[in-house]
C-alpha positions in Angstrom: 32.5 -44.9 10.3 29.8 -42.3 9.3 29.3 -40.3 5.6 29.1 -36.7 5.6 25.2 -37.0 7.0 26.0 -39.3 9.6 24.8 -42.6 7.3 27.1 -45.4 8.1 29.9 -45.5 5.5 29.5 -49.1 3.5 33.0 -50.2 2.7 33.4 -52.3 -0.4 31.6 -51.8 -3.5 29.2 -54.2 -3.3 26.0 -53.5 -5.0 22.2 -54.9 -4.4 22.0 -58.4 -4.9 26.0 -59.0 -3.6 26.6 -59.8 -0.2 25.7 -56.2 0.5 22.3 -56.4 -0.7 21.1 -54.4 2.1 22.3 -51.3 0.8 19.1 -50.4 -1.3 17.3 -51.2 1.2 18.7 -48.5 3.5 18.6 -46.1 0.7 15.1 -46.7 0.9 14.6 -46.3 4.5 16.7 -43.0 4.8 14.6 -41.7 1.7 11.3 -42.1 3.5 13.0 -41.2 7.0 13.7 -37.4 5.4 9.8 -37.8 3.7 8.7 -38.3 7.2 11.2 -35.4 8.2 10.2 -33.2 5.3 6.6 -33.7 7.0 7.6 -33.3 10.3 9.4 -29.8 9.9 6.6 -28.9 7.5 4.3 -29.2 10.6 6.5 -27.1 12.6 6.9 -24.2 10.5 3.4 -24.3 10.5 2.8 -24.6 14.4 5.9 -21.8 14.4 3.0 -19.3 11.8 0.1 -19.6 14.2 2.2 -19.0 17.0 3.7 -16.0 16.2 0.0 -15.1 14.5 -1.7 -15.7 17.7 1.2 -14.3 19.9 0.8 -10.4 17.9 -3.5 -10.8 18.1 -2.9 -11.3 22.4 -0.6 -8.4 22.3 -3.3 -6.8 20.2 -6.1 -8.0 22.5 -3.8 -7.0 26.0 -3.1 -3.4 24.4 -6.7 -2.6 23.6 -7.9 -4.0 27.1 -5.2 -1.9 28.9 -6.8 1.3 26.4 -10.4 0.4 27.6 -9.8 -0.2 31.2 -7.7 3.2 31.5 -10.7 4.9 29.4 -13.0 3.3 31.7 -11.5 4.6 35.1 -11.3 8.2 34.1 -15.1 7.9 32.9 -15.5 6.4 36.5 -13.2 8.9 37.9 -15.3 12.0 36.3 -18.6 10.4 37.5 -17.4 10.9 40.7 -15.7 14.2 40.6 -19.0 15.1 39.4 -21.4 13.4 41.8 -18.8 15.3 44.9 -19.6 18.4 42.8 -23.0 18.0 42.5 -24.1 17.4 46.3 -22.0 19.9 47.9 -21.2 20.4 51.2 -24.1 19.2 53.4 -26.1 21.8 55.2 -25.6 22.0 59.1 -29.0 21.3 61.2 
């Protein structure tokens, strides 16, 4: 049967150094399983940071390469209005 966390439930109230010895020993283990866990999640708030800090600077980066390319086909778009301006209609021969 499992405790509230899901350790096994020992029955019997023997202690360390009784025929359940093994009991501090498993207090031991689950303490350094929710160290490495502690670690672990650590690490992945972490990851979870640059991610979100590197998903906002591409939406930066996408936003202000939309803004340049648009800026950059009207600029192309005048050049060429103006170059049609510029020569005219071509005289006849």
């Amino acid at each position: 049967m499992s405790g509230p966390n899901g350790e096994p439930h020992v029955a019997g109230g023997a202690g360390p150094g009784e025929d359940g010895g093994e009991d501090s020993f498993g207090e031991e283990e689950y303490a350094a399983i929710n160290s490495m866990l502690d670690q672990i999640n650590s690490c992945l708030d972490h990851l979870e940071e640059k991610n979100d800090y590197l998903h906002a600077r591409l939406k930066e980066l996408l936003e202000s390469n939309r803004q340049t390319r648009l800026e950059f086909q009207q600029q192309l778009s005048e050049e060429q209005n103006m170059q049609t301006d510029t020569q005219g209609p071509e005289p006849t021969s």
